[in-house]
C-alpha positions as CSV (number, residue, x, y, z in Angstrom):
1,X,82.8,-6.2,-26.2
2,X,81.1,-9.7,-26.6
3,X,82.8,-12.3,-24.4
4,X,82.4,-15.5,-26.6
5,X,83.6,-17.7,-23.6
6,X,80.1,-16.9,-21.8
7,X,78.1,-17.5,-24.5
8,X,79.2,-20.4,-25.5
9,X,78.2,-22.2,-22.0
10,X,75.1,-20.8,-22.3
11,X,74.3,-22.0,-25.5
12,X,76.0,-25.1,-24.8
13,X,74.1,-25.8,-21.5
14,X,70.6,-24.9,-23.7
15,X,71.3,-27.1,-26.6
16,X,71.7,-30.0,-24.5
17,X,68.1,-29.9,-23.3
18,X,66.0,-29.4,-20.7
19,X,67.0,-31.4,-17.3
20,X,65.2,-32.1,-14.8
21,X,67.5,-30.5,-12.3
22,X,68.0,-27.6,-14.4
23,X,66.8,-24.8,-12.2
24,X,66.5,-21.7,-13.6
25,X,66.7,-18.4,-11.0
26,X,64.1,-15.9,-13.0
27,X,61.2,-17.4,-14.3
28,X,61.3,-18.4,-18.3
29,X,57.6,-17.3,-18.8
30,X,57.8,-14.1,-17.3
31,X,61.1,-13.1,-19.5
32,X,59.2,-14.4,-22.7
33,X,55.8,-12.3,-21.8
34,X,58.2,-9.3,-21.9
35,X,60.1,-10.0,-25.1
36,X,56.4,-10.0,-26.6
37,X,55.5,-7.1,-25.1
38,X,58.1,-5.1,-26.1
39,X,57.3,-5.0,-29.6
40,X,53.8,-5.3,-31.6
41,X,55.9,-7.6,-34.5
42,X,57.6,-10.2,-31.9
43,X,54.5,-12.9,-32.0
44,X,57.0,-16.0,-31.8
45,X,59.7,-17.1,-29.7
46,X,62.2,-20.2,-29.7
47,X,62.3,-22.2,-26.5
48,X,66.0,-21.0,-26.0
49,X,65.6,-17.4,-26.3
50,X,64.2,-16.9,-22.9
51,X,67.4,-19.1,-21.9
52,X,69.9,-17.2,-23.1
53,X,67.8,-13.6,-22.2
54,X,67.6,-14.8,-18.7
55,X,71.3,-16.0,-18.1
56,X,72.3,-12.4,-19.7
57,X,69.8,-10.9,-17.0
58,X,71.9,-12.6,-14.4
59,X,75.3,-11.1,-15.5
60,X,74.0,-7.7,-15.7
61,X,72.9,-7.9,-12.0
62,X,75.9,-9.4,-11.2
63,X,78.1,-6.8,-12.8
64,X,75.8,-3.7,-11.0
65,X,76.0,-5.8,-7.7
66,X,79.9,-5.8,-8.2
67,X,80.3,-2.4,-9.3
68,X,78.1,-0.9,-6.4
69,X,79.5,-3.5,-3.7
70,X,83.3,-1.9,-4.5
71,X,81.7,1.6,-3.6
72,X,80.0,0.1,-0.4
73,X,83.2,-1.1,0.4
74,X,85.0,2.0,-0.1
75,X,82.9,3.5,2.4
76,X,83.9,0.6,4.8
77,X,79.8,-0.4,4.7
78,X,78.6,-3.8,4.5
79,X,75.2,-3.3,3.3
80,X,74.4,-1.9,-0.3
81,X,72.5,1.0,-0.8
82,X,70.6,2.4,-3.2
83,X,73.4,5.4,-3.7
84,X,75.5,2.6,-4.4
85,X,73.8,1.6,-7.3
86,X,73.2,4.6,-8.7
87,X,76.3,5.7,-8.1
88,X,77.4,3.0,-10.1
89,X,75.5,3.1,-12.9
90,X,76.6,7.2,-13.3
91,X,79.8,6.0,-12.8
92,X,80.2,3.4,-15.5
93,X,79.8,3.9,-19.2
94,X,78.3,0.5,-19.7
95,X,75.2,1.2,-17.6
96,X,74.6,4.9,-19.7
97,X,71.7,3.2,-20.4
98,X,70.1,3.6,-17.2
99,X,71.0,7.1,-16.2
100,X,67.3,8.6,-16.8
101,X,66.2,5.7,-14.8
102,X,67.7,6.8,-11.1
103,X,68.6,10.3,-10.1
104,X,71.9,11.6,-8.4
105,X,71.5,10.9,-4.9
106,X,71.7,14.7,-3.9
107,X,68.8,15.4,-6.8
108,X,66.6,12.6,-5.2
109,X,65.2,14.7,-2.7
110,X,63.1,18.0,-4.5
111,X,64.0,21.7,-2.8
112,X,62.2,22.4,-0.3
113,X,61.3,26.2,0.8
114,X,62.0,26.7,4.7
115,X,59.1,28.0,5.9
116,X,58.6,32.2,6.8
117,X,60.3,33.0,10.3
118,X,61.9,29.9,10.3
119,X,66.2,29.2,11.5
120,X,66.7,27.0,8.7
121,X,67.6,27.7,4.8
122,X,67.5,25.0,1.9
123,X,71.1,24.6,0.4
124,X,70.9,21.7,-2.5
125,X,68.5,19.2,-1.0
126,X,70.2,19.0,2.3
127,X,69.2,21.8,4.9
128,X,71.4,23.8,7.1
129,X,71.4,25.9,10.3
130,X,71.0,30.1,9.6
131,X,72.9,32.1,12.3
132,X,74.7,31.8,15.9
């Protein structure tokens, strides 16, 4: 659902120019070099575009930060992990998007065959002790 409040400080903040002291956290260019690149037709783009593309660049981070944070915390950790985030992302239907991106944390690591003669045997991706 589009949140009109948001947009109309961004839009707001853009139209009133540029400002010195206007600091923008990812760089402008670098945003725009993308938008080109991601299709052969785009050739031109507006000076606010990269604006508005890079303030919606800091939500979504913000939102997956939040998201994966809440499952840090329910694990009484204070430092994300990457299973947070993907965990995250699996476990929200916003970020569907991005499910062929990351793997489930127990598919990250391939199968591995214990070697002949050996005491351990490969269950999932995690390995386990065979016998007394």
């Amino acid at each position: 659902m589009r949140q009109a409040g948001i947009y109309s400080r961004i839009s707001s903040s853009s139209s009133s120019g540029r400002r010195g002291s206007q600091q923008h956290s990812l760089p402008l260019a670098r945003i725009k070099k993308i938008m080109k690149k991601s299709d052969d037709g785009v050739e031109m783009i507006s000076g606010e575009a990269p604006i508005v593309f890079s303030r919606a660049i800091e939500l979504f981070v913000e939102e997956l930060t939040r998201k994966s944070w809440m499952l840090a915390a329910e694990d009484k950790r204070r430092t994300l992990q990457r299973d947070d985030v993907v965990s995250a992302i699996h476990g929200t239907d916003v970020f569907d998007f991005l499910v062929d991106l990351v793997c489930v944390p127990d598919q990250q690591n391939e199968r591995k065959e214990s070697p002949v003669g050996s005491e351990t045997e490969t269950v999932g991706s995690k390995r386990t002790k065979v016998g007394p």
